[in-house]
TORFINU-544559 format. One record per residue: z, y, x of N, C-alpha, C, O in turn; residue in three letters. Coordinates in steps of 0.1 Angstrom, whole numbers. Last residue first. Example, Ala and Ser with C-alpha at 12.3 -4.5 7.8 and 13.67 -1.06 7.14 Angstrom:
% residues 2
PT     npz     npy     npx    capz    capy    capx     cpz     cpy     cpx     opz     opy     opx   residuo
PT      71     -22     128      71     -11     137      79       0     129      80      11     134       Ser
PT      78     -57     132      78     -45     123      78     -33     132      85     -33     142       Ala
% end
This chain:
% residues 111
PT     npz     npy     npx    capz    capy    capx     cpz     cpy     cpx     opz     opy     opx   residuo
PT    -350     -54    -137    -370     -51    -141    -370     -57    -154    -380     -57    -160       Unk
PT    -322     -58    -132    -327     -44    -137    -340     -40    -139    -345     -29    -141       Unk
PT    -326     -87    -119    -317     -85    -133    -320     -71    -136    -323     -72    -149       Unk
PT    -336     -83     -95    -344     -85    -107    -340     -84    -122    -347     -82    -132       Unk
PT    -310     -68     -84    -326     -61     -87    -336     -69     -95    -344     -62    -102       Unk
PT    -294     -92     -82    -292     -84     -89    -301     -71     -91    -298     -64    -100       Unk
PT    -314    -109     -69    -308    -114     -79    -306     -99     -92    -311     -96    -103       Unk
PT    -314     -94     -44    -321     -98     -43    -318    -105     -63    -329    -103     -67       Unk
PT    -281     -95     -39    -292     -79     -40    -305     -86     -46    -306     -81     -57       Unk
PT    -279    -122     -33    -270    -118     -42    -277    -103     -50    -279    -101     -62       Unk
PT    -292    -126     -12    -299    -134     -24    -290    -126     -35    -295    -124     -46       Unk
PT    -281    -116       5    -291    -110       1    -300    -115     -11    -310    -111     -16       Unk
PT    -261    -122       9    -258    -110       5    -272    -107       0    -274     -98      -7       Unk
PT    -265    -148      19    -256    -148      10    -262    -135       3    -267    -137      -8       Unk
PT    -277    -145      42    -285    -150      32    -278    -146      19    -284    -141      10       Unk
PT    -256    -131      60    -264    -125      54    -275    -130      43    -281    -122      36       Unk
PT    -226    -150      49    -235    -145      57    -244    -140      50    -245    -141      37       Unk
PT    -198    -149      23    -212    -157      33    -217    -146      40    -214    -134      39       Unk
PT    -195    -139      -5    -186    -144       5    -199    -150      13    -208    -155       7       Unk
PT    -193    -116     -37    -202    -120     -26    -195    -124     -14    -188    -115      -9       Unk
PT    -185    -117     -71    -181    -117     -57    -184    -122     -49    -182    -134     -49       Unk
PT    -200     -93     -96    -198    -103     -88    -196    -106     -72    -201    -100     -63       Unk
PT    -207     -68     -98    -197     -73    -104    -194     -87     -98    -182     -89     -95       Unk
PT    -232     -63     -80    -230     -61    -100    -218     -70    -104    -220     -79    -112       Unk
PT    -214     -71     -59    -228     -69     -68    -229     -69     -77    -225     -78     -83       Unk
PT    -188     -68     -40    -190     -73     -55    -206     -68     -57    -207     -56     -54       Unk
PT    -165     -79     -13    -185     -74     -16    -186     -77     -30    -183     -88     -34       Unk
PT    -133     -70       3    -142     -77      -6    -155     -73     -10    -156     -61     -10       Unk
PT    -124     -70      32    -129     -67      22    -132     -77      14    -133     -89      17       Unk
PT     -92     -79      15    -102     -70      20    -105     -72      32     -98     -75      41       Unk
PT     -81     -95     -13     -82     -98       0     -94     -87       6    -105     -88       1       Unk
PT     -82    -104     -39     -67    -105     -35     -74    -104     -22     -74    -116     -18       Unk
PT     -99     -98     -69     -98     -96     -57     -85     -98     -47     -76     -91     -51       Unk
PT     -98    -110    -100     -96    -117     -90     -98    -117     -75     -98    -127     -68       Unk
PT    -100     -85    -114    -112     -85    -109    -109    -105    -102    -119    -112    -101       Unk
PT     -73     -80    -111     -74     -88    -129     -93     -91    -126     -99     -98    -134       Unk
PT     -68     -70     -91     -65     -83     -90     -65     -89    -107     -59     -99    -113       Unk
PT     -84     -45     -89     -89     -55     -84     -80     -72     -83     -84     -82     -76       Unk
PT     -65     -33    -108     -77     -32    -110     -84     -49    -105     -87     -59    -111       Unk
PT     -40     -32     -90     -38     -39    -105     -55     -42    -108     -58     -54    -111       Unk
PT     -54      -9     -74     -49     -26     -67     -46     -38     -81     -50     -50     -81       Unk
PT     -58       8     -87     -65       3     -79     -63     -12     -75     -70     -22     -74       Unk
PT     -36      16     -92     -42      14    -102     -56       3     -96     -62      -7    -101       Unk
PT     -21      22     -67     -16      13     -76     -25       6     -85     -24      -6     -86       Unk
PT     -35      45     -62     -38      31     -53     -34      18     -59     -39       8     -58       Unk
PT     -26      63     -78     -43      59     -76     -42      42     -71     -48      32     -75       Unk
PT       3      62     -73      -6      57     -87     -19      56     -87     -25      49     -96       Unk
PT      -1      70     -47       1      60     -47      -4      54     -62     -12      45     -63       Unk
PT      -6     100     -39     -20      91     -39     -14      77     -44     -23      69     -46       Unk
PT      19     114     -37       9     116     -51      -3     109     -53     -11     109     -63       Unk
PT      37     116     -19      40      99     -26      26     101     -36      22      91     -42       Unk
PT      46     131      -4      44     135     -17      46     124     -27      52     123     -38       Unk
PT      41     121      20      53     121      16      57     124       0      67     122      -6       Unk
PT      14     123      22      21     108      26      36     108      19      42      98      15       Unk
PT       9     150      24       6     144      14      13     125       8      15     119      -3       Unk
PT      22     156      47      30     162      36      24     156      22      30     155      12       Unk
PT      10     143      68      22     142      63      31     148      44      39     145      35       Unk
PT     -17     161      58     -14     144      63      -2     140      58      -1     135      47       Unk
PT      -8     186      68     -12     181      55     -12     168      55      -3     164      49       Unk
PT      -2     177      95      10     187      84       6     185      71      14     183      62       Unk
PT     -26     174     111     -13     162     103       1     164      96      10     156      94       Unk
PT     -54     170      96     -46     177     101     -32     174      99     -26     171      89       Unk
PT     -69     139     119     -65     151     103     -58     159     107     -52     158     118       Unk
PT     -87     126     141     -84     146     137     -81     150     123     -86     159     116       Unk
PT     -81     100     144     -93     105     135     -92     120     131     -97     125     121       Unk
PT     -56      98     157     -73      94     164     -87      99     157     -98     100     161       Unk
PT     -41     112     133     -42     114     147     -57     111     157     -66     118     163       Unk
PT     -41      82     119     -42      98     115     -49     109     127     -61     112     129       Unk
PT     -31      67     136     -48      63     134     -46      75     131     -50      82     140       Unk
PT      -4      74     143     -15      76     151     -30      75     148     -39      79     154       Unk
PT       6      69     115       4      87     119      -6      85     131     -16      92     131       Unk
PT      -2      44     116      -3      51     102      -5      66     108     -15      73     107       Unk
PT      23      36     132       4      33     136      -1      42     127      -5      52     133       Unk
PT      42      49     120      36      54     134      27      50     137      19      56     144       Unk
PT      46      32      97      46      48      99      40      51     108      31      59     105       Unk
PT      31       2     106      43       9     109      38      26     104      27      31     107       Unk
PT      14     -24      96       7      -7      93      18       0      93      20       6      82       Unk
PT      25     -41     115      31     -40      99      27     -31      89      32     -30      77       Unk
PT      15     -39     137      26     -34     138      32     -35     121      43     -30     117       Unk
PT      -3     -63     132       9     -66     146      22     -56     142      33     -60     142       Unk
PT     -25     -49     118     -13     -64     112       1     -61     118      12     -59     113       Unk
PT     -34     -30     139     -29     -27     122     -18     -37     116      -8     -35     111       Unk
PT     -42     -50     157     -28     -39     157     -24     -33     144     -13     -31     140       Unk
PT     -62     -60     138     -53     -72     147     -39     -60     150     -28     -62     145       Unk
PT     -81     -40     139     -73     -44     122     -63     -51     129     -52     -47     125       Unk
PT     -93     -13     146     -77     -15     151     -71     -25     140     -61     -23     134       Unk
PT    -113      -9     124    -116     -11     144    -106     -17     147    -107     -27     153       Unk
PT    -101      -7     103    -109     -14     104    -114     -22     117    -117     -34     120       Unk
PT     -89      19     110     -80       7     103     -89      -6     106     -83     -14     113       Unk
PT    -114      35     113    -103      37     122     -92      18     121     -89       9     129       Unk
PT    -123      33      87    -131      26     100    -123      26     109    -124      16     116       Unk
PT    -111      51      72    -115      37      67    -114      27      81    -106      18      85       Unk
PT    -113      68      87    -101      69      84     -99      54      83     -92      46      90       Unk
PT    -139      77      80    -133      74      95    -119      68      94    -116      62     104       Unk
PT    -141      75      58    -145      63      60    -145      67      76    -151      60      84       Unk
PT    -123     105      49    -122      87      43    -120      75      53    -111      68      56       Unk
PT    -121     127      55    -126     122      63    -119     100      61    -114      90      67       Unk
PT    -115     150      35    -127     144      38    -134     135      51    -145     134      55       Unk
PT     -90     155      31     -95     155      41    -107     153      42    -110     154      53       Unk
PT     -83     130      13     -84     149       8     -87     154      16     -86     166      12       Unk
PT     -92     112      28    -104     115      18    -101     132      13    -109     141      11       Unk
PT     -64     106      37     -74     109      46     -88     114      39     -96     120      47       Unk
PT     -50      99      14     -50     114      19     -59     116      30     -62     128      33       Unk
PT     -65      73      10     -66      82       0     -61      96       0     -65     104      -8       Unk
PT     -51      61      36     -64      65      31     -70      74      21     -79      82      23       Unk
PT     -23      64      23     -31      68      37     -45      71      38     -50      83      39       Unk
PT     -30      43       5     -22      55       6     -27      67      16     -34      77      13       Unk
PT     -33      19      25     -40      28      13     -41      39       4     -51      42      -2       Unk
PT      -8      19      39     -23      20      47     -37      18      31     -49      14      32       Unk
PT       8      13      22       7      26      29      -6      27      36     -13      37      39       Unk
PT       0     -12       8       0       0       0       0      13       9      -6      22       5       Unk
% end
């Protein structure tokens, strides 16, 4: 939840999917430290937010009902695990054949 949280103040920032990708690059130390406060402030940090607003938003607590809803969302979806690939709603697992028959499927479904 904090390292989604997190994310969702890094977007009032506009800087999401660095934010995203930061967590992403660093996922094995992301686990290791537990997404600690302090990996949390440092990825902040590696990706130039500003971190008075950062903090002050983290503390606000005011992105958590988003994330909440979010997370209730994707587990009535049967998502429990990131990432996840949905195509038109459906859940995509495999290699690139996978993904592409899945696009490939779901483009003919809209002719």
């Amino acid at each position: 939840m904090i390292s989604a949280m997190a994310t969702e103040c890094s977007a009032e920032q506009g800087r999401f999917w660095e934010f995203h990708d930061a967590i992403f690059d660093n996922w094995v130390e992301a686990q290791t430290s537990g997404f600690s406060v302090t990996w949390i402030r440092e990825t902040a940090e590696s990706v130039d937010l500003d971190s008075a607003e950062f903090e002050e938003c983290m503390q606000s607590g005011r992105t958590f009902e988003r994330v909440k809803a979010s997370h209730f969302d994707a587990l009535d979806r049967g998502i429990n695990s990131t990432p996840t690939v949905l195509v038109n709603g459906k859940r995509v697992v495999g290699d690139y054949e996978a993904f592409r028959s899945a696009i490939e499927d779901a483009l003919a479904e809209t002719q």
